[in-house]
C-alpha positions as a printed Julia matrix, in Angstrom:
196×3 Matrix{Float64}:
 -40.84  219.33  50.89
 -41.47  223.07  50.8
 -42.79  222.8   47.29
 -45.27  220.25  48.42
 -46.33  222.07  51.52
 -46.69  225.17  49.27
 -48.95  223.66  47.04
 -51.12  221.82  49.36
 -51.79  225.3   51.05
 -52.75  226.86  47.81
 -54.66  223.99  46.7
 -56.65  224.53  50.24
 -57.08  227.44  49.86
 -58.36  227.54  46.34
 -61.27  224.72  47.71
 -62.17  226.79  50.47
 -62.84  230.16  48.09
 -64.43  227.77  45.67
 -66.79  225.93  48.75
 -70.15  227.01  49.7
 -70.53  225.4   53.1
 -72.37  227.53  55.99
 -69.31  229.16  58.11
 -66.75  228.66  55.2
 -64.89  231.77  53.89
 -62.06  233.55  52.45
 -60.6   237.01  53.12
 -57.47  239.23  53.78
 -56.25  240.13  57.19
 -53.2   242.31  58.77
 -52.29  243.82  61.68
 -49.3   244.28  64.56
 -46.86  241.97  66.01
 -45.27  242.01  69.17
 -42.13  240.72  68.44
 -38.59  239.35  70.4
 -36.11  237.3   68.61
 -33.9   235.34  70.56
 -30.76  235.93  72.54
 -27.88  237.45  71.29
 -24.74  235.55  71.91
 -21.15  237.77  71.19
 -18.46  236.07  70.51
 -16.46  237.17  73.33
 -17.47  234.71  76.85
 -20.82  233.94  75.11
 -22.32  236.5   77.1
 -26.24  236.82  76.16
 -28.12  239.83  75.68
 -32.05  239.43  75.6
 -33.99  240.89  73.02
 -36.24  244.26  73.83
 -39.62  243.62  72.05
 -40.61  246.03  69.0
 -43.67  246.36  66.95
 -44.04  244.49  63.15
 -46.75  244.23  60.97
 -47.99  241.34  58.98
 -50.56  241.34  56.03
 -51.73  238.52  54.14
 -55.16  236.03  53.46
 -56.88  233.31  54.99
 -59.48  230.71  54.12
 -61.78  229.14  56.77
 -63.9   225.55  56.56
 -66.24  224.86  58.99
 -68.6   226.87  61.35
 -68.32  225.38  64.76
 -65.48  223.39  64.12
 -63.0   224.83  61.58
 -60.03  224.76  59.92
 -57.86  227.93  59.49
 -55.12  228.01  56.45
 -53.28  231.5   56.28
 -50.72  232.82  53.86
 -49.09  236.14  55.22
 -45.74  238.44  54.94
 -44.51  239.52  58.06
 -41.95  241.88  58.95
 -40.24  241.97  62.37
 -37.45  243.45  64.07
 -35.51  242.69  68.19
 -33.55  245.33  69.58
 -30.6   244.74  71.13
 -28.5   247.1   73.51
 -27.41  249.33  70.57
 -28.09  247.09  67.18
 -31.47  245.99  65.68
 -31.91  242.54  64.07
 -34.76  242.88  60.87
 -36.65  239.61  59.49
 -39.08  239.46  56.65
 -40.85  236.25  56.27
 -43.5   234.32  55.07
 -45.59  232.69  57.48
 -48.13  229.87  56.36
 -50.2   229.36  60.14
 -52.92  225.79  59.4
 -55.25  226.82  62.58
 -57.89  224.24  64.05
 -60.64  226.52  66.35
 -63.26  225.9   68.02
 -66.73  228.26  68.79
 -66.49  228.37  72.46
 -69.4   231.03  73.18
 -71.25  232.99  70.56
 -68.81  234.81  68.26
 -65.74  233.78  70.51
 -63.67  230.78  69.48
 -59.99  229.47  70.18
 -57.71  228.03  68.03
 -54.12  226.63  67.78
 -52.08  224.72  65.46
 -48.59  224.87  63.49
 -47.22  227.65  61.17
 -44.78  227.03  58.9
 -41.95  229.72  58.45
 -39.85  230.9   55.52
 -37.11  233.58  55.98
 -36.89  235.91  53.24
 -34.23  238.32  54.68
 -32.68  238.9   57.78
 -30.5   242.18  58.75
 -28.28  243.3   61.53
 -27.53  246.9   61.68
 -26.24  246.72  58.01
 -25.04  243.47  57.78
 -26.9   241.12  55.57
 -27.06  237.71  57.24
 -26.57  235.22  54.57
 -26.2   232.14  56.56
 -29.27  231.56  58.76
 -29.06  227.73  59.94
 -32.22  226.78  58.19
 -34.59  228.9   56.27
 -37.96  227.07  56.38
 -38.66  226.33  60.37
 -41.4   225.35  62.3
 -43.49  227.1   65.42
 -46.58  227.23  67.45
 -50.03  229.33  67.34
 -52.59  229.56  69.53
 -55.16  231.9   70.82
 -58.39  233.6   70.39
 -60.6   235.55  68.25
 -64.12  237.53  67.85
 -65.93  237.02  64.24
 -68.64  239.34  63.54
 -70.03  239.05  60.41
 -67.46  239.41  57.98
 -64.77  241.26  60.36
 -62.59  239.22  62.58
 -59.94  240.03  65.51
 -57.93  237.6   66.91
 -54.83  237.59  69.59
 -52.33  235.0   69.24
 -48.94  233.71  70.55
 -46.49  232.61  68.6
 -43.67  230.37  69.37
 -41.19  228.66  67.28
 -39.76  225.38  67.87
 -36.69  224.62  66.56
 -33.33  226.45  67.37
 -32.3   228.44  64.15
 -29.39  230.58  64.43
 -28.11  233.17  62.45
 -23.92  233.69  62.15
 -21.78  236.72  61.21
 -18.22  236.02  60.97
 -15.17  237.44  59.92
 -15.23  240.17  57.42
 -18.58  241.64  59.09
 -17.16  241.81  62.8
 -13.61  241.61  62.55
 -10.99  238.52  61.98
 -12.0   235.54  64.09
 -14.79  237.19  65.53
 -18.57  234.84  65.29
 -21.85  236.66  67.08
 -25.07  234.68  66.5
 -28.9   235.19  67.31
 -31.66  232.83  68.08
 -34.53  234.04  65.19
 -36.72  231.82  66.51
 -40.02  233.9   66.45
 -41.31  235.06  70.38
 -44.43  236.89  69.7
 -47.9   238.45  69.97
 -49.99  239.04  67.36
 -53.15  241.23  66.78
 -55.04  240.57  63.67
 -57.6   242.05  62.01
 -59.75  239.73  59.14
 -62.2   240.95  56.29
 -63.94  238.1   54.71
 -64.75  238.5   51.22
């Protein structure tokens, strides 16, 4: 499944560098992320400790079809991290948005669609977190952007949809001990986009 998905986005994106219609392009973007995780759950009572929201970054490309009507593939690494109390929980991942937008007024469109997510490495104050529920997961974009010419900004939200936990156990905390976090992604994003 993740092979397939994989290769369907590169495959899109290699039409959409290779396609001359008016409105269609490719390009690089990056920017800042607004990020939460998840609660933290502790072993002891289940008590939950909400995340305090740190800056990330994210860099990566994009490929556009359509003018008025488009289509939005992106392929980006993004790095986040959720503070908590006194620890920090770190996540690297790949993130693989597939936008639909719409020109609303002059330069100014919305857009919204899934993004599929791939955990590369998670971290918890030292502790390497081997066991994250599920590594591929799915979420939510949507939001808005400003195209002029060949620069782009956009603001998005970013929601994911599916409960995936990570678990530390045992050696890491102490005998019997199991902690968890949500690393479902909570987040705003600021983007900037070059087309090439």
């Amino acid at each position: 499944m993740k092979k397939l998905v994989i290769s369907t986005f590169l495959l899109t994106l290699f039409c959409l560098g290779a396609s001359a219609q008016t409105g269609s392009s490719f390009g690089i973007k990056g920017g800042l992320n607004y990020n939460a995780n998840g609660d933290y759950f502790e072993s002891i009572g289940d008590n939950a400790q909400n995340p305090d929201r740190n800056i990330g970054y994210h860099i990566g490309v994009f490929g556009k079809l359509g003018n008025k009507l488009y289509f939005r593939p992106e392929l980006m690494y993004t790095s986040t991290k959720s503070d908590y109390q006194d620890d920090s929980f770190d996540m690297k991942k790949i993130d693989a948005p597939l936008l639909v937008g719409l020109k609303v007024i002059g330069p100014v469109s919305v857009f919204g669609g899934p993004s599929l997510q791939y955990i590369l490495d998670t971290e918890f104050d030292g502790i390497d977190i081997d066991n994250v529920d599920d590594d591929f997961s799915i979420g939510l974009n949507f939001g808005i952007g400003l195209n002029l010419n060949k620069i782009g900004i956009d603001l998005r939200y970013e929601r994911g949809f599916n409960d995936n936990e990570a678990n530390f156990i045992g050696n890491n905390l102490g005998e019997g001990v199991v902690s968890r976090i949500d690393t479902r992604p909570d987040q705003l994003i600021l983007s900037l986009s070059i087309a090439l």
